[in-house]
C-alpha positions as a Markdown table, in Angstrom:
| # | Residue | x | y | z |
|---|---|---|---|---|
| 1 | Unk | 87.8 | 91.7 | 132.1 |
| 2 | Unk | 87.9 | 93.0 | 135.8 |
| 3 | Unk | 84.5 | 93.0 | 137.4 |
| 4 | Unk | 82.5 | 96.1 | 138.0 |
| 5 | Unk | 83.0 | 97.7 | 141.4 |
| 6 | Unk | 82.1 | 95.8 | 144.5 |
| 7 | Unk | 81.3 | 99.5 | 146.9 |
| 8 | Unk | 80.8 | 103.3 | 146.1 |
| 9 | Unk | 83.8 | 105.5 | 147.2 |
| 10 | Unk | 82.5 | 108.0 | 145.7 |
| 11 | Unk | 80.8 | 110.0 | 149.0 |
| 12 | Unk | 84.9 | 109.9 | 150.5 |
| 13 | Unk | 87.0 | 109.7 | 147.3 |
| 14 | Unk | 88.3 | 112.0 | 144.6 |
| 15 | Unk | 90.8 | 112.7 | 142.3 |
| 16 | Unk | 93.4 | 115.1 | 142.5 |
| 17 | Unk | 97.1 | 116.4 | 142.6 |
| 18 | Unk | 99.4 | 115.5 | 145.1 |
| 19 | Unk | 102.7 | 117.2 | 146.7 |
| 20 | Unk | 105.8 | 115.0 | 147.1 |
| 21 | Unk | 108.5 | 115.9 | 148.7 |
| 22 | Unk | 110.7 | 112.4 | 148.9 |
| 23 | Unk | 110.9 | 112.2 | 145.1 |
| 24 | Unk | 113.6 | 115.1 | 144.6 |
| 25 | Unk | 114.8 | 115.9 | 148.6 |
| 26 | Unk | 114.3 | 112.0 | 149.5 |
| 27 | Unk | 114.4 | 110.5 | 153.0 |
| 28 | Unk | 115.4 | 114.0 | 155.1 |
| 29 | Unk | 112.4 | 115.8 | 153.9 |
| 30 | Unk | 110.5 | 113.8 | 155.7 |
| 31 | Unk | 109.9 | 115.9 | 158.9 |
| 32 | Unk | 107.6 | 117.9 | 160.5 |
| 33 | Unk | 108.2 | 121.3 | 158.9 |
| 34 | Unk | 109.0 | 120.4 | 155.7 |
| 35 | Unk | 105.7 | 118.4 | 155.2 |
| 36 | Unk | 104.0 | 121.6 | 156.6 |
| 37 | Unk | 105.5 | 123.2 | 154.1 |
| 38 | Unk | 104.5 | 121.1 | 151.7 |
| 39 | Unk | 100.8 | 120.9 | 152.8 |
| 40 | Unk | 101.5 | 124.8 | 152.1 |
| 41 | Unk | 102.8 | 123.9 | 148.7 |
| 42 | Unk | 99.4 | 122.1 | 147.7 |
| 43 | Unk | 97.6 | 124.4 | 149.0 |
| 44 | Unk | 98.9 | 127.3 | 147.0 |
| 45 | Unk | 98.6 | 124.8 | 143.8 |
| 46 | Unk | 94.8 | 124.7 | 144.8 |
| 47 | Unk | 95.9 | 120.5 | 144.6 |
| 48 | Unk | 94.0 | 118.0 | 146.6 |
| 49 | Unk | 96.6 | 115.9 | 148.1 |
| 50 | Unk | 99.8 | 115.8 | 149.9 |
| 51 | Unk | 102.0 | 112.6 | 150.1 |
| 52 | Unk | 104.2 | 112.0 | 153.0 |
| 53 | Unk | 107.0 | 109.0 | 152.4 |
| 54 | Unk | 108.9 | 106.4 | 154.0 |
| 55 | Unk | 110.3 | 107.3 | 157.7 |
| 56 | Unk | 107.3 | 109.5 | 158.9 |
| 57 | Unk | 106.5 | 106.8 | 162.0 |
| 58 | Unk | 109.8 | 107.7 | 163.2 |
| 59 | Unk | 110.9 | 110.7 | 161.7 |
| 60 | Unk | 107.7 | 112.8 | 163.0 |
| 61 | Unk | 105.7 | 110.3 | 164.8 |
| 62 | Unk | 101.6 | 109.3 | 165.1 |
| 63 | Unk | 101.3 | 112.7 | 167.4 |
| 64 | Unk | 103.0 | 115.1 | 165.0 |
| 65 | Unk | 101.1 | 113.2 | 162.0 |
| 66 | Unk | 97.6 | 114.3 | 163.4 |
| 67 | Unk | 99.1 | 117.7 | 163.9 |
| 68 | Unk | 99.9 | 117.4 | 160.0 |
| 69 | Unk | 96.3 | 116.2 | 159.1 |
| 70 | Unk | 94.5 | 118.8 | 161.4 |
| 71 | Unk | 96.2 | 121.5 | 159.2 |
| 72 | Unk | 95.8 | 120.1 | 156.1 |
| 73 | Unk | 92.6 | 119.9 | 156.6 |
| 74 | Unk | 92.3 | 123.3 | 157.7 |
| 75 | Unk | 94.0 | 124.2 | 154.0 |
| 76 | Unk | 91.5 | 121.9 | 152.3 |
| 77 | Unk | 94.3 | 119.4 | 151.9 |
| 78 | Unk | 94.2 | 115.4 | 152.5 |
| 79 | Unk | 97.5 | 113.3 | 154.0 |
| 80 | Unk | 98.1 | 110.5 | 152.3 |
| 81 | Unk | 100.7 | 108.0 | 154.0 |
| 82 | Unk | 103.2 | 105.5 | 152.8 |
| 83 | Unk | 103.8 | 102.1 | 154.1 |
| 84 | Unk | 106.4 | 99.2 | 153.4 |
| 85 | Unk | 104.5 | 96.1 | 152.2 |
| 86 | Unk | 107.1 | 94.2 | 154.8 |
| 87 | Unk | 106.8 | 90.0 | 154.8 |
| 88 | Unk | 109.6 | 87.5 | 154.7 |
| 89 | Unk | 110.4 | 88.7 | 151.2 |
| 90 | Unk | 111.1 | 92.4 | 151.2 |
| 91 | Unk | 114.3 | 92.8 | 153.6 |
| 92 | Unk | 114.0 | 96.7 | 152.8 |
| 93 | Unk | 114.6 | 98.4 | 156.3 |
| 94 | Unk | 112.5 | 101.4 | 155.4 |
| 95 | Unk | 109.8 | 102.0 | 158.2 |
| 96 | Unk | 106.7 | 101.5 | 158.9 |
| 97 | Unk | 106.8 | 98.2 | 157.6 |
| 98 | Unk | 104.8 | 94.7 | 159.2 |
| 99 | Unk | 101.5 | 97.0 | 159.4 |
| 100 | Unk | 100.0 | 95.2 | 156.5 |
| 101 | Unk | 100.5 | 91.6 | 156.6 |
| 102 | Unk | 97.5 | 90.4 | 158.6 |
| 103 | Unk | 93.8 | 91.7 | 158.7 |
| 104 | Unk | 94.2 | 92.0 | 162.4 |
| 105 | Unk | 97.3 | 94.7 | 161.9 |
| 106 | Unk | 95.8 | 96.1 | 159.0 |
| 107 | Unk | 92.3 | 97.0 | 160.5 |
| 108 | Unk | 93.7 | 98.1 | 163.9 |
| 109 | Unk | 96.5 | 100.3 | 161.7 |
| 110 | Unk | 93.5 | 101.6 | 159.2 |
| 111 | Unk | 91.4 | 102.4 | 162.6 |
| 112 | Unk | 94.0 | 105.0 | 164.0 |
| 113 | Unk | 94.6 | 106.5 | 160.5 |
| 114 | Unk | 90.8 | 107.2 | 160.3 |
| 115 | Unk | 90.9 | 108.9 | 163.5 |
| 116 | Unk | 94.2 | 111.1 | 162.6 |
| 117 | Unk | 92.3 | 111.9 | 159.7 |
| 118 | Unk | 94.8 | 110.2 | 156.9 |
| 119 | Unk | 92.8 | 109.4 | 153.6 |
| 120 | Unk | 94.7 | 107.5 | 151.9 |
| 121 | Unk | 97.7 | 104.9 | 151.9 |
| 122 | Unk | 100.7 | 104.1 | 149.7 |
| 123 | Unk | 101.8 | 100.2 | 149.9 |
| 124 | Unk | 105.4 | 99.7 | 148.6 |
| 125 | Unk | 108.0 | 96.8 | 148.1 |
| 126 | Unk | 105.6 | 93.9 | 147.1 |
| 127 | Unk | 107.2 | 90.5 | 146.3 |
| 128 | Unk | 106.5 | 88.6 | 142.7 |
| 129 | Unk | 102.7 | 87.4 | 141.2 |
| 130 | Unk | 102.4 | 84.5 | 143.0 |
| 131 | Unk | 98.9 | 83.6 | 144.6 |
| 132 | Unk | 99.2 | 84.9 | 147.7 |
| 133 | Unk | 100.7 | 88.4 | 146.5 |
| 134 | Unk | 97.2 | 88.8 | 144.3 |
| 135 | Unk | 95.7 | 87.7 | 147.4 |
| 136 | Unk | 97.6 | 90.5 | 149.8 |
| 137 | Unk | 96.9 | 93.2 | 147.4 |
| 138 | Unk | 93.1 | 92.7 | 147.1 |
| 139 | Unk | 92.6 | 92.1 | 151.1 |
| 140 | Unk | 94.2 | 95.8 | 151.4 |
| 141 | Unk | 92.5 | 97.5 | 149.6 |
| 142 | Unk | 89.2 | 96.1 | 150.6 |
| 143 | Unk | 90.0 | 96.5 | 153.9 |
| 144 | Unk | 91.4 | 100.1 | 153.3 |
| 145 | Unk | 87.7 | 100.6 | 151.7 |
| 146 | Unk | 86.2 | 99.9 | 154.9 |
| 147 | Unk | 88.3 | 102.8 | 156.6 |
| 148 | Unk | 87.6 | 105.2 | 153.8 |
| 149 | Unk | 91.2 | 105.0 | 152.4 |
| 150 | Unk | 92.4 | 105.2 | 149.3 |
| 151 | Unk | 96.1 | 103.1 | 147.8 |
| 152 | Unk | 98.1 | 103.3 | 145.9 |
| 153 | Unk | 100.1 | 100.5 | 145.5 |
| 154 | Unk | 104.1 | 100.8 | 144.3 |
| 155 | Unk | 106.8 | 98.5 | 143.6 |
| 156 | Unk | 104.3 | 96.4 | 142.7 |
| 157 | Unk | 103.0 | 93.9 | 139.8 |
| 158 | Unk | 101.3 | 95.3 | 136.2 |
| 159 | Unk | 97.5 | 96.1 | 136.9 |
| 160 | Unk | 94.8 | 94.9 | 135.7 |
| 161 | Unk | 91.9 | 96.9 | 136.0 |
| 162 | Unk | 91.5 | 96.3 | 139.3 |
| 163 | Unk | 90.7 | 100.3 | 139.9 |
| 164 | Unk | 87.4 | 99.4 | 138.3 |
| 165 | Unk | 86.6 | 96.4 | 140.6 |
| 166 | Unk | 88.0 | 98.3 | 144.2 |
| 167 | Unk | 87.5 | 101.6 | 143.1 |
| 168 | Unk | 89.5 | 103.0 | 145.6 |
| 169 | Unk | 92.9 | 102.1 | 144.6 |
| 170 | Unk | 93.7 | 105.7 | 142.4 |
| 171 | Unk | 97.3 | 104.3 | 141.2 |
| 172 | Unk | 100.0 | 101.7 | 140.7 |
| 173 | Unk | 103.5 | 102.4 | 139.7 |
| 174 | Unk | 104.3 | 99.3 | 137.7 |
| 175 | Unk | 106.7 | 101.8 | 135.6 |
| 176 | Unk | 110.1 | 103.2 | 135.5 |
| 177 | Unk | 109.2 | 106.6 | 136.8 |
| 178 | Unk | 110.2 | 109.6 | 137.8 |
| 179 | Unk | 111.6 | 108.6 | 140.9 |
| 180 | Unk | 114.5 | 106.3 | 138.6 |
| 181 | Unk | 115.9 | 109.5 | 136.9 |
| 182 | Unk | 116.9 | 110.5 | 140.0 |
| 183 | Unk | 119.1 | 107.2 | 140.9 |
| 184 | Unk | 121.2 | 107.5 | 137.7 |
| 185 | Unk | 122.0 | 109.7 | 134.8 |
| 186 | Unk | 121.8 | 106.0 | 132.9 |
| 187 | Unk | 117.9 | 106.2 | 133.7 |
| 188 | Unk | 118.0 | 110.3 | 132.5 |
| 189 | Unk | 119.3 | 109.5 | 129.5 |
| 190 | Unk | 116.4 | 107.0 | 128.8 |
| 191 | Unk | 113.7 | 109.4 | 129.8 |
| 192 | Unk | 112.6 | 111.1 | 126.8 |
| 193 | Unk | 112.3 | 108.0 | 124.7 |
| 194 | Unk | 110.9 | 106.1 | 127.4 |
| 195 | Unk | 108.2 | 108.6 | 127.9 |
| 196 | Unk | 107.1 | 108.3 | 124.9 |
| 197 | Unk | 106.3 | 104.4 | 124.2 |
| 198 | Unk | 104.5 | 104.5 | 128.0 |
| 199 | Unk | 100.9 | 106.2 | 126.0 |
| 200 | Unk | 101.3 | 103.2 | 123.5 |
| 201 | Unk | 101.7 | 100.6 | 126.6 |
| 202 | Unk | 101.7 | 101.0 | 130.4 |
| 203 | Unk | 99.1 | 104.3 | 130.9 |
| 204 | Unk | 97.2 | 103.1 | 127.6 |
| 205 | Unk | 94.4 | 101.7 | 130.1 |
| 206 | Unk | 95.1 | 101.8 | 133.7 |
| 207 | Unk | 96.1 | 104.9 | 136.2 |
| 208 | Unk | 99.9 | 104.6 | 136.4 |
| 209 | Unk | 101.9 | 107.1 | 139.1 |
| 210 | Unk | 104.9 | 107.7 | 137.3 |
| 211 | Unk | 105.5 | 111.1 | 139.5 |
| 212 | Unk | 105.9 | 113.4 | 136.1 |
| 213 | Unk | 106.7 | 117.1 | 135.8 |
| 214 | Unk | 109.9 | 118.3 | 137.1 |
| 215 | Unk | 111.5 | 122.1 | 136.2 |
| 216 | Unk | 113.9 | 123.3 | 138.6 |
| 217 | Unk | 116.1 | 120.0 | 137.8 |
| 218 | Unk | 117.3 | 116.8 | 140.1 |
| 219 | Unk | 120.4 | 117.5 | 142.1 |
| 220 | Unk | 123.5 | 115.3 | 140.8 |
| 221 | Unk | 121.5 | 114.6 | 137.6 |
| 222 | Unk | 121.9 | 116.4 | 134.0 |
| 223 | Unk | 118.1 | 115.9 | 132.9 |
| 224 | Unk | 117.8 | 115.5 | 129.2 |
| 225 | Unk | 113.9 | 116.7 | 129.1 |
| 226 | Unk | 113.1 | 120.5 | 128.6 |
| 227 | Unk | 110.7 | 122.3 | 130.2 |
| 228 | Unk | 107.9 | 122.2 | 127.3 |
| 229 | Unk | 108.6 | 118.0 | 127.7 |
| 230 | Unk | 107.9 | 118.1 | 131.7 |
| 231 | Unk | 104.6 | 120.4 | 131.7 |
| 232 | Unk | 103.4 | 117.9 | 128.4 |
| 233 | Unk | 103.6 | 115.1 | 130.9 |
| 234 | Unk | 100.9 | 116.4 | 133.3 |
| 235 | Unk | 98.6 | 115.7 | 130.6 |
| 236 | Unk | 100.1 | 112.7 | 128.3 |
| 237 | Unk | 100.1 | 111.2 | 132.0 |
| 238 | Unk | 97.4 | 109.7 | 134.1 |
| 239 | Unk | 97.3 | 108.8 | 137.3 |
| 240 | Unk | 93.7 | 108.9 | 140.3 |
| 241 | Unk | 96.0 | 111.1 | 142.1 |
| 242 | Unk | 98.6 | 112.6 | 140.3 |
| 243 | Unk | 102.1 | 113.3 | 142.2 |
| 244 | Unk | 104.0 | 116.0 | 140.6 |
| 245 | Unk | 107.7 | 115.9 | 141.5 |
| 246 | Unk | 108.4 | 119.9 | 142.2 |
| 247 | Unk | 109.5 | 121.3 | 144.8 |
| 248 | Unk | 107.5 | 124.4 | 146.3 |
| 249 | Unk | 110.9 | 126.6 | 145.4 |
| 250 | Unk | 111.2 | 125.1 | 142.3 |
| 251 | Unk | 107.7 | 125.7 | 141.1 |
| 252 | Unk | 107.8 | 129.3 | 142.5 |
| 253 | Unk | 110.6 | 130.3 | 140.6 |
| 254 | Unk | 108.8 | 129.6 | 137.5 |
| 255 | Unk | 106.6 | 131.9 | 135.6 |
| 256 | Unk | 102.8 | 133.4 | 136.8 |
| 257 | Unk | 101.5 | 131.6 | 133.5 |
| 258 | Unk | 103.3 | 128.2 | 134.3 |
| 259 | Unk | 102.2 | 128.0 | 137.7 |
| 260 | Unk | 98.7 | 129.6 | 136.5 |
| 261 | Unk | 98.1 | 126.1 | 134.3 |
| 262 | Unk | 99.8 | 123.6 | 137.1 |
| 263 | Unk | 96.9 | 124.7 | 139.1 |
| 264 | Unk | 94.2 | 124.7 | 136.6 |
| 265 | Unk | 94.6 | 121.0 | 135.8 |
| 266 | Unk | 91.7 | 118.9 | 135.4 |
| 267 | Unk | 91.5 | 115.8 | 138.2 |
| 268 | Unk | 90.0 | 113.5 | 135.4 |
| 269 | Unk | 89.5 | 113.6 | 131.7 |
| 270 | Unk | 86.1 | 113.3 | 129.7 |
| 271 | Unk | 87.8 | 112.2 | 126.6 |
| 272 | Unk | 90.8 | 111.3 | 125.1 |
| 273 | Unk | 92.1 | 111.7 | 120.9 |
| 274 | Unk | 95.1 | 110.2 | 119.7 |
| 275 | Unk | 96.6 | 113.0 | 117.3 |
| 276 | Unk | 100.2 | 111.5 | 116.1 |
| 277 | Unk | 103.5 | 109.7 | 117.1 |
| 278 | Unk | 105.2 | 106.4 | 117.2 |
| 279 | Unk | 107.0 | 104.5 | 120.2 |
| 280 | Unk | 110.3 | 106.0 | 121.0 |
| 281 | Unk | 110.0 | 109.1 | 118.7 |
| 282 | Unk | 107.0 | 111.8 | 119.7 |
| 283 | Unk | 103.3 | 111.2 | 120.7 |
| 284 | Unk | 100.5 | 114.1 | 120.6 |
| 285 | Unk | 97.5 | 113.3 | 122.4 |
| 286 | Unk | 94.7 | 115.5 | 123.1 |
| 287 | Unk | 92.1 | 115.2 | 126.6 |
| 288 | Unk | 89.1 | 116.9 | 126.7 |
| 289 | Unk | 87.7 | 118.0 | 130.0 |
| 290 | Unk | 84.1 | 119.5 | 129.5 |
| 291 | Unk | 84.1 | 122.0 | 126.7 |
| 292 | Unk | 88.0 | 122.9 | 127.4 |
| 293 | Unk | 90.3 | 120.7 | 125.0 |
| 294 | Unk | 94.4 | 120.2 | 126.6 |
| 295 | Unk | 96.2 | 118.9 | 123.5 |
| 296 | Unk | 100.3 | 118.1 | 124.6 |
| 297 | Unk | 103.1 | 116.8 | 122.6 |
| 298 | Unk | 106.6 | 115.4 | 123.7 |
| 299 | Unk | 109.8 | 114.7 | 121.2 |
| 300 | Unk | 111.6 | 111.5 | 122.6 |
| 301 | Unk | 114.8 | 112.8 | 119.8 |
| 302 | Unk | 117.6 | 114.2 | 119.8 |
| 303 | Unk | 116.3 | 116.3 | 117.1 |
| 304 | Unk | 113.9 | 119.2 | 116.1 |
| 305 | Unk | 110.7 | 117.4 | 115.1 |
| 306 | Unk | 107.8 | 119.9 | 113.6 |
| 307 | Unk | 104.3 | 118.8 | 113.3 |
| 308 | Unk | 101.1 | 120.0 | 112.2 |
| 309 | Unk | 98.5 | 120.0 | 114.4 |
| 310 | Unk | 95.3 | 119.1 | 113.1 |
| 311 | Unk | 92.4 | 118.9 | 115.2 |
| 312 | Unk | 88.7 | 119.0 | 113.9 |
| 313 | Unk | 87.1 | 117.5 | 116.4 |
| 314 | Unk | 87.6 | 121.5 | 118.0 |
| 315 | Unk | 84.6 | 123.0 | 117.0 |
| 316 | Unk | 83.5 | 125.0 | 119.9 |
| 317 | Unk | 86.6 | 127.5 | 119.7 |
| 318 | Unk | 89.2 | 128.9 | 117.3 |
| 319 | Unk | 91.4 | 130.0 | 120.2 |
| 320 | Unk | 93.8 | 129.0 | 122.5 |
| 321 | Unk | 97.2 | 129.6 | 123.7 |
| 322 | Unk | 100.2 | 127.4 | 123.5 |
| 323 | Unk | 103.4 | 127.2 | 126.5 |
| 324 | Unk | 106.4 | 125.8 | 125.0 |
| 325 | Unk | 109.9 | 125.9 | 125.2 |
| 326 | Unk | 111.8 | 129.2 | 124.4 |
| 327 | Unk | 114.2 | 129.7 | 121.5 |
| 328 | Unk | 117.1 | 128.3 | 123.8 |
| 329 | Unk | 114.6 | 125.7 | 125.0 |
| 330 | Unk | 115.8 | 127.3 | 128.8 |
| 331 | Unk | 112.3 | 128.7 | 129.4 |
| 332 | Unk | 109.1 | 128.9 | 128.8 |
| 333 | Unk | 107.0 | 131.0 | 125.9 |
| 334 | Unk | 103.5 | 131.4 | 125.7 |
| 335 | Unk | 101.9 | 132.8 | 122.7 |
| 336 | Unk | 98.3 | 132.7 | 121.6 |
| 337 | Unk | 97.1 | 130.6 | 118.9 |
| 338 | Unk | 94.3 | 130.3 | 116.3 |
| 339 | Unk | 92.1 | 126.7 | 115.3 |
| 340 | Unk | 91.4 | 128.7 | 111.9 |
| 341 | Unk | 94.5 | 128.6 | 110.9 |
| 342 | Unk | 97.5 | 125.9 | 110.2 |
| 343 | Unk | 99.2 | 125.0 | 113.4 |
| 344 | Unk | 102.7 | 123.7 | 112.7 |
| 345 | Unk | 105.0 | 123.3 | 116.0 |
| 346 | Unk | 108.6 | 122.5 | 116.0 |
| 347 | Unk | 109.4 | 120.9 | 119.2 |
| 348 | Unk | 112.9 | 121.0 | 120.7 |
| 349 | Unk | 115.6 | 117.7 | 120.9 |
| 350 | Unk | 113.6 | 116.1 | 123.9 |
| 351 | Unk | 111.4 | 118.8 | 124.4 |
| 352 | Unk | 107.4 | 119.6 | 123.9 |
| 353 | Unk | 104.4 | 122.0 | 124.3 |
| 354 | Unk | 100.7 | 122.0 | 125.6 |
| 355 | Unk | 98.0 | 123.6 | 124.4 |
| 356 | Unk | 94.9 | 124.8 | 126.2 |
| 357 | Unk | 91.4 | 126.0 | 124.3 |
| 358 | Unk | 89.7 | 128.9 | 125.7 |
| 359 | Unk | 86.5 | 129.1 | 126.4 |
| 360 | Unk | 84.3 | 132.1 | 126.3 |
């Protein structure tokens, strides 16, 4: 069991959405204007975060950086910054990379990112489990504590509750995410099913940033999931800070009620109820987040799958409303729904729904 938590973050840290731009424009996104545009993006989201990826040391510099986090911070935004792991076993060119291997670099790096005003880092390319790897990964993140940063750590080893000892790492990938089913339509292919054994395994304890929730589609790639499967994600998945892989055109061209619930998302969860599935075919899960109950299903088949919801534990309420896939399964629906009565969805071949209680 991992020990309880050696500091309180919790005067500097919080959870929260992030904006991403590398995971569907990659490496030439990151520059000046489109970042700005992407601080814009989170802002209009009302998310807490925005992630800026490999190549921003060189690609837009320290100077421009504090430029970034001044106006972020002006939008109620926080910068978060990746980082390549570096070390005689990661020969991956992508910059900036040696900043982490000693506590000398490290502190003197985490110093100026306290004074741009970063808050948070993401470590990437780590090599094997060996002894010094476990060592490496712990000596960043306390020393990250020290600065007030938060990690994420990716391309890295399976966790292991180490968020509950150094409270400040929010996520690990450890997973085949998002990021793969743009690589390959091989990994595409995969996705639905693959989606749904990770509740069952990889996310059943520990924060896991697999990047989920894409609608305006991955250029090069025919993406098997529907639209009612992507938005499921955003609460099947968890993550400390959750990176959603949209673009801001993408996410504007969706509808008011779409983007309405992408921004209404609850940072953490108060509860959690298994409703029904098995590995590789369909999971339903339901989160509760003070009174408000966010029950989403995804179908991991290439078939129509209909289930009936049944959901005692909602007491407080007998209404909601439901966003799904249309009858084509090339939009989105919404239609409102009643607890008193039987609730049977049909879900679309690699498709899904969420569901959302309201509250008087």
């Amino acid at each position: 069991m991992a020990a309880p938590a050696k500091y309180n973050v919790s005067s500097w840290l919080e959870p929260g959405m992030a904006s991403w731009s590398w995971v569907i424009l990659k490496d030439d996104s990151t520059v000046y204007d489109a970042q700005r545009r992407f601080i814009d993006f989170a802002t209009t989201m009302n998310w807490e975060y925005c992630l800026i990826d490999a190549f921003w040391d060189t690609q837009i510099g320290y100077e421009k950086i504090k430029l970034l986090a001044d106006y972020a911070k002006s939008k109620n935004v926080k910068i978060l910054l990746w980082y390549n792991s570096a070390g005689d076993w990661n020969t991956t060119p992508l910059t900036p990379r040696d900043k982490m291997l000693t506590k000398e670099l490290r502190r003197a790096e985490f110093r100026k990112l306290k004074d741009i005003g970063i808050s948070g880092i993401k470590v990437d390319f780590f090599g094997g489990d060996g002894q010094s790897m476990m060592k490496y990964y712990i000596d960043i993140l306390k020393d990250a504590a020290e600065y007030n940063l938060a990690v994420n750590f990716h391309g890295c080893t399976f966790p292991r509750g180490w968020h509950r000892t150094y409270p400040n790492l929010v996520s690990m990938e450890a997973i085949k995410g998002e990021e793969f089913v743009t690589f390959g339509q091989e990994n595409a292919d995969q996705q639905p099913a693959h989606c749904t054994v990770i509740p069952f395994t990889r996310n059943l304890f520990d924060p896991m940033d697999f990047t989920p929730v894409n609608f305006s589609g991955i250029p090069n790639i025919n993406r098997k999931t529907t639209g009612g499967f992507e938005i499921a994600l955003s609460v099947i998945f968890t993550s400390g800070i959750q990176h959603i892989a949209e673009t801001p055109n993408g996410m504007a061209a969706q509808k008011d009620f779409v983007k309405e619930y992408m921004s209404t998302l609850p940072e953490t969860w108060d509860d959690l109820k298994f409703i029904d599935g098995f590995p590789g075919k369909f999971v339903v899960l339901a989160r509760r987040k003070g009174e408000k109950w966010y029950i989403a299903g995804i179908n991991g088949e290439n078939t129509f799958r209909t289930i009936t919801l049944k959901v005692p534990f909602i007491s407080n309420t007998s209404k909601g409303i439901i966003i799904t896939d249309s009858e084509n399964a090339k939009d989105f629906i919404k239609k409102d729904i009643n607890f008193l009565m039987p609730i049977n969805i049909t879900m679309h071949p690699y498709g899904g729904f969420t569901i959302k209680t309201l509250i008087k």
